[in-house]
C-alpha positions in Angstrom: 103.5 118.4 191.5 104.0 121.1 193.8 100.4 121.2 195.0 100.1 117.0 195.5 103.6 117.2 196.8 104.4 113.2 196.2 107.2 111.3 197.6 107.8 109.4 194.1 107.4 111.0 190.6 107.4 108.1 187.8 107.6 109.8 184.4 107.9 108.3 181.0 108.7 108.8 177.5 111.3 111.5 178.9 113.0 111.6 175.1 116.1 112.8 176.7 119.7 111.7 177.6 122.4 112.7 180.1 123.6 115.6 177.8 120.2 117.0 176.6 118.3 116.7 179.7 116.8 119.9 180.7 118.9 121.7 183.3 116.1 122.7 185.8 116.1 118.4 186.2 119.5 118.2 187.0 119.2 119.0 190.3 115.7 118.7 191.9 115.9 119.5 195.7 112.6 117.8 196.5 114.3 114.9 194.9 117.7 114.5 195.3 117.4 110.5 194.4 116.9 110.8 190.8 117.6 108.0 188.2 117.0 107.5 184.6 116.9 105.0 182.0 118.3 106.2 178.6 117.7 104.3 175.0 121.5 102.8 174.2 121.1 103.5 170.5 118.5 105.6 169.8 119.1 109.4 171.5 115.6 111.3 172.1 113.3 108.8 172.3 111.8 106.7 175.1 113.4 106.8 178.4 112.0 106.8 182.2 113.0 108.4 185.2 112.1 108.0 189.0 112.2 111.0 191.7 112.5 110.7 195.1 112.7 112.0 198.4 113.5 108.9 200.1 116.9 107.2 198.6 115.6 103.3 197.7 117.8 100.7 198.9 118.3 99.6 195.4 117.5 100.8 192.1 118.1 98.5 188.7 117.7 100.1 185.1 115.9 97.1 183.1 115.1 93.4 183.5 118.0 90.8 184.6 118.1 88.6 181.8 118.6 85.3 182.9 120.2 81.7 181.7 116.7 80.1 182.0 115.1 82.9 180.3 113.2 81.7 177.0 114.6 82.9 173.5 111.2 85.1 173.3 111.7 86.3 177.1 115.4 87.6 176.4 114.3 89.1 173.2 111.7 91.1 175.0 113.6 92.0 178.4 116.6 93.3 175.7 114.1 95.2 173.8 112.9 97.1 176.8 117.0 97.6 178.6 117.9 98.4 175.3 115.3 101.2 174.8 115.4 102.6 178.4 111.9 101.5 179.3 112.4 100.2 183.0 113.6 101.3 186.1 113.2 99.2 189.4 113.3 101.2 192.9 113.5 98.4 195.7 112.0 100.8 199.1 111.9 99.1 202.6 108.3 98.0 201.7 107.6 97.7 198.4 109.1 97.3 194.8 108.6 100.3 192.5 108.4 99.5 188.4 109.0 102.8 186.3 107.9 100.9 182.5 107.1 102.6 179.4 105.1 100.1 176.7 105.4 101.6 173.6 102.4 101.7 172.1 100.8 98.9 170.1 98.8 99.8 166.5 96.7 97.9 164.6 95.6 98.5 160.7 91.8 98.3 159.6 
């Protein structure tokens, strides 16, 4: 990072919480807008966090689920809040999505 020098860092799968995250990310002065998305249940696995330089003018950990929203569509927007997979940034220009997918296998 130190040689690209980006305004935004996205990272994913940070299999951490607020207790066990490393101490040398607690406090970033490059970034001192940093925000995380934690798995409710499940401690050490998953999880995203944003970095910035620039504070966003919002920032929302997972998809609103809405009244309208589909059986299947809640299922899957509570699968990914539930499992800290998402973070939104809103910036003056543009909308920032933070996601982690896990992983899809098939068997042969």
């Amino acid at each position: 990072m130190g040689v690209e020098d980006p305004d935004i860092v996205c990272l994913q799968e940070v299999k951490c919480s607020d207790t066990t995250k490393p101490a040398d990310m607690k406090s970033l002065s490059k970034y001192p807008h940093t925000y995380w998305s934690y798995p409710k249940e499940a401690k050490g696995i998953n999880g995203v966090a944003t970095l910035c330089k620039v504070k966003p003018e919002s920032v929302t950990n997972g998809f609103p689920i809405g009244d309208n929203d589909s059986e299947e569509d809640k299922k899957f927007k509570r699968s990914f809040n539930e499992e800290g997979r998402l973070i939104v940034t809103e910036f003056e220009k543009f909308y920032l999505f933070n996601a982690c997918k896990q992983a899809l296998f098939s068997t042969f």
